[in-house]
C-alpha positions in Angstrom: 34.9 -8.8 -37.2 34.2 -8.8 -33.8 32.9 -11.8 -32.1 30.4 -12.9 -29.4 27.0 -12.3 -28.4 25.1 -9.1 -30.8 24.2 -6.2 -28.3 24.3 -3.9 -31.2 21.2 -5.7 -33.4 19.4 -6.2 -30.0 19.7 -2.3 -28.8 18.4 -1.4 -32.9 15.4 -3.7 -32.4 14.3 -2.5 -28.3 15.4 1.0 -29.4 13.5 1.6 -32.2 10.4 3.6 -30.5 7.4 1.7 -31.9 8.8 -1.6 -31.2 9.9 -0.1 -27.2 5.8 0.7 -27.0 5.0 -3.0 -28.5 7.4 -4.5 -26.1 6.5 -2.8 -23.2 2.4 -3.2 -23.7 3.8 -6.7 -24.0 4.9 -6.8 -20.4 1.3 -6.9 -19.2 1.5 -10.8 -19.8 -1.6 -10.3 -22.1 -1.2 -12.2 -25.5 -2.1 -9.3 -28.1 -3.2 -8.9 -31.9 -1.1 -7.0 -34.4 -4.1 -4.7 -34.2 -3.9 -3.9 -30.4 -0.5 -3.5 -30.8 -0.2 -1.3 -33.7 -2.5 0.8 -31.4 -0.1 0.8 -28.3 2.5 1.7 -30.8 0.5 4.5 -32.8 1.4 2.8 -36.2 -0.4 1.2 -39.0 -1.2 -2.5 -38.4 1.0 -3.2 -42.1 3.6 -1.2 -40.2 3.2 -2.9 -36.7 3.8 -6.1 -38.7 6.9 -5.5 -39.9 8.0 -4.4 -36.5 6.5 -7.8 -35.2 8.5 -10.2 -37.8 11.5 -8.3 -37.1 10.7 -9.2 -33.0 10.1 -12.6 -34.0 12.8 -13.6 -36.2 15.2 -12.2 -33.1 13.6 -14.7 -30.9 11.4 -11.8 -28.6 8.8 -12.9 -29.3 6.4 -15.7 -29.5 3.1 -15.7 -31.7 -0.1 -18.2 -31.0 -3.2 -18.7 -34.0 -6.2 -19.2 -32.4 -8.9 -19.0 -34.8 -8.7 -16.4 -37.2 -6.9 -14.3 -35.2 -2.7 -14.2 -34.3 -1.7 -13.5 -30.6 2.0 -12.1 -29.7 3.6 -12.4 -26.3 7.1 -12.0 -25.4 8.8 -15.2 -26.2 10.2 -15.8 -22.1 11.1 -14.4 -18.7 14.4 -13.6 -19.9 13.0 -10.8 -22.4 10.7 -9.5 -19.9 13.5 -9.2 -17.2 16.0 -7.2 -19.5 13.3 -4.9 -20.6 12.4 -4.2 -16.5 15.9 -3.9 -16.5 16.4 -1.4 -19.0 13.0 0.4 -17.7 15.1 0.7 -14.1 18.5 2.3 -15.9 16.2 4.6 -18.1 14.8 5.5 -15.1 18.2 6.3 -12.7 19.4 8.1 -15.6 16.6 10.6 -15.6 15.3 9.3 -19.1 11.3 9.0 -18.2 8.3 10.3 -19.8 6.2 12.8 -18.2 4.4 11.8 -15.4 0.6 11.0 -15.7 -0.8 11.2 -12.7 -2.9 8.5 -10.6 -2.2 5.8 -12.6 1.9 6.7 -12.7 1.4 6.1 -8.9 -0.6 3.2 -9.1 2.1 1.7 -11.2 4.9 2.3 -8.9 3.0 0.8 -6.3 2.0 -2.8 -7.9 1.9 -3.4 -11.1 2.2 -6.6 -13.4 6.0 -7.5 -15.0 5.1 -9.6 -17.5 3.8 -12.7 -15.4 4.9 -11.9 -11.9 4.5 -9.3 -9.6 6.4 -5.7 -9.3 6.3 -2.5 -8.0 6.5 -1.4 -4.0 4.2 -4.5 -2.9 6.2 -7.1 -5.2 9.3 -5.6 -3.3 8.0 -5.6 -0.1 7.1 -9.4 -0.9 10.5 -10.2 -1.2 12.2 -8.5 1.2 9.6 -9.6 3.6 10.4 -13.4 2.2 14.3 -12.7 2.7 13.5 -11.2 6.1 11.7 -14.1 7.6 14.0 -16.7 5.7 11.7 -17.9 3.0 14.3 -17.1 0.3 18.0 -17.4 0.3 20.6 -15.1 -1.9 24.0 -16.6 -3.3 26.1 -13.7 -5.1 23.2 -13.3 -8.3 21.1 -16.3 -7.4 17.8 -16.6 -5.3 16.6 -19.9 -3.9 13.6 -20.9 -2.2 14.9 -22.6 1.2 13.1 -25.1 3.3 11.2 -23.0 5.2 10.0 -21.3 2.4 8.8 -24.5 0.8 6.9 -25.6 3.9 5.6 -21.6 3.7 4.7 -21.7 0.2 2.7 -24.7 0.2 0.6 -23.7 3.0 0.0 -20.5 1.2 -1.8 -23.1 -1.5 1.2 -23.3 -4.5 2.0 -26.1 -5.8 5.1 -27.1 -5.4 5.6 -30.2 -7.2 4.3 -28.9 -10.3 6.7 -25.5 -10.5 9.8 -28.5 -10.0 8.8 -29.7 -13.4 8.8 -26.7 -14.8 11.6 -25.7 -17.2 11.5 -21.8 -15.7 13.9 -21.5 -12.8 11.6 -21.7 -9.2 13.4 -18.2 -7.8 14.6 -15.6 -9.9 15.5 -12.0 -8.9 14.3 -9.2 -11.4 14.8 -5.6 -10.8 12.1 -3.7 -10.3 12.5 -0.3 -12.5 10.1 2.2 -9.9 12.2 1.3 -6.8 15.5 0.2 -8.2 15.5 -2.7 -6.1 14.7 -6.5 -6.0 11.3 -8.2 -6.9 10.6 -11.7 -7.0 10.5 -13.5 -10.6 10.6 -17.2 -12.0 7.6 -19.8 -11.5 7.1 -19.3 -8.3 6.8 -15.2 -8.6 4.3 -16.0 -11.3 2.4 -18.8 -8.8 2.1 -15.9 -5.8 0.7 -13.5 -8.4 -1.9 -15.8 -9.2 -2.7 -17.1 -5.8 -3.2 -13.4 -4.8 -5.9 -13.4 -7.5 -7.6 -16.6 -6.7 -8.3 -15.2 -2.7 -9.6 -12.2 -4.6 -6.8 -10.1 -3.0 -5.6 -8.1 -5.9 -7.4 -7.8 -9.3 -5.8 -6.9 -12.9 -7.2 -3.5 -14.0 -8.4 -3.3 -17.5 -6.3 -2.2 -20.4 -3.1 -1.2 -17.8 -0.6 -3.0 -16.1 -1.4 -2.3 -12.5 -2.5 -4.4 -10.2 -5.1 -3.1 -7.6 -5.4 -5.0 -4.1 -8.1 -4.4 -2.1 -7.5 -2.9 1.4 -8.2 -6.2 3.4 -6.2 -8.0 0.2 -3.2 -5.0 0.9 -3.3 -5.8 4.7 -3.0 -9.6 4.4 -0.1 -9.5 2.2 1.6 -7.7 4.5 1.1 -9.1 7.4 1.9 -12.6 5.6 4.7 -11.5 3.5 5.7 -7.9 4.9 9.4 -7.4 6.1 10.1 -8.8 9.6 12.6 -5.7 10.8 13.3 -8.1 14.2 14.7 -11.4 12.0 16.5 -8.8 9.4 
């Protein structure tokens, strides 16, 4: 018997195509019901159940009672950033779905990865942090340096509260649409949330993309946007 970690009962659970669409309506961040997802899947909620003990007994997810009802989300960052990452391989391979017009476009532009933010904008975020020093790279890890400390607590995060946090501050997460580096960890999840408390960027209902307002657009960039002169 072969030993080590077991790629083959992880592939069978992501690759069976019900529990991919339960999965990946899971990477909105939004805690959902068997019901909602039985929906996203286009199964029967008795069926949808069986995916979701299957899901849970593997550790991908995590289910919440509240009331009456039972709430699933995926159990950590470290699902959500293998199933981006399998999103961004499915997609340099040519294996994507048919396009769908606006909304494809929307998604590619900003779009929610389970609790941070992805798509063009997330990317130009962290470039734009790279650029002007805020974040540091060390072979496959990302680190916030001192300047981007003294940056990120003027921008109103709380720093001192993400330290206690058992989520790394900084984590790198490839972004599917552009094939390239977005910012994950606490601190990806903090910006996202900072961008909706200036009312920059709002969620849009029942989707994963993330709309920002032109004035919200323009002041991300010109706070975060790449700096070409300090690349």
């Amino acid at each position: 018997m072969k030993e080590g970690p077991d790629i083959a009962l992880l592939g069978s659970l992501i690759g069976d195509p019900a529990r991919a669409n339960i999965l990946t309506a899971l990477m909105s961040g939004k805690a959902l019901t068997a019901s909602e997802l039985a929906s996203e899947a286009g199964v029967t909620v008795q069926t949808a159940s069986s995916h979701l003990k299957k899901l849970q007994d593997a550790r991908l997810l995590r289910q919440r009672k509240q009331g009456r009802h039972r709430y699933f989300t995926l159990a950590d960052d470290d699902v959500g950033s293998v199933l981006e990452a399998m999103m961004g391989l499915a997609a340099k391979r040519g294996l994507v779905r048919t396009r769908t017009g606006p909304r494809d476009d929307a998604l590619r532009k900003a779009r929610v990865c389970y609790n941070h933010l992805a798509g063009d904008l997330g990317v130009a975020i962290y470039d734009g942090m790279l650029s002007r020093g805020y974040l540091a790279e060390a072979d496959e890890a990302v680190s916030l340096t001192r300047a981007g400390e003294d940056f990120a607590g003027q921008f109103g995060v709380d720093l001192a509260t993400l330290s206690k946090s058992r989520r790394p501050m900084c984590r790198s997460c490839l972004d599917w649409s552009s094939r390239r580096t977005h910012l994950a960890g606490s601190l990806g999840t903090a910006l996202l949330n900072r961008f909706y408390e200036l009312n920059w960027a709002s969620r849009v209902d029942g989707s994963r993309v993330v709309e920002f307002s032109a004035s919200g657009e323009r002041q991300l960039l010109a706070k975060f946007g790449f700096n070409p002169r300090s690349a």
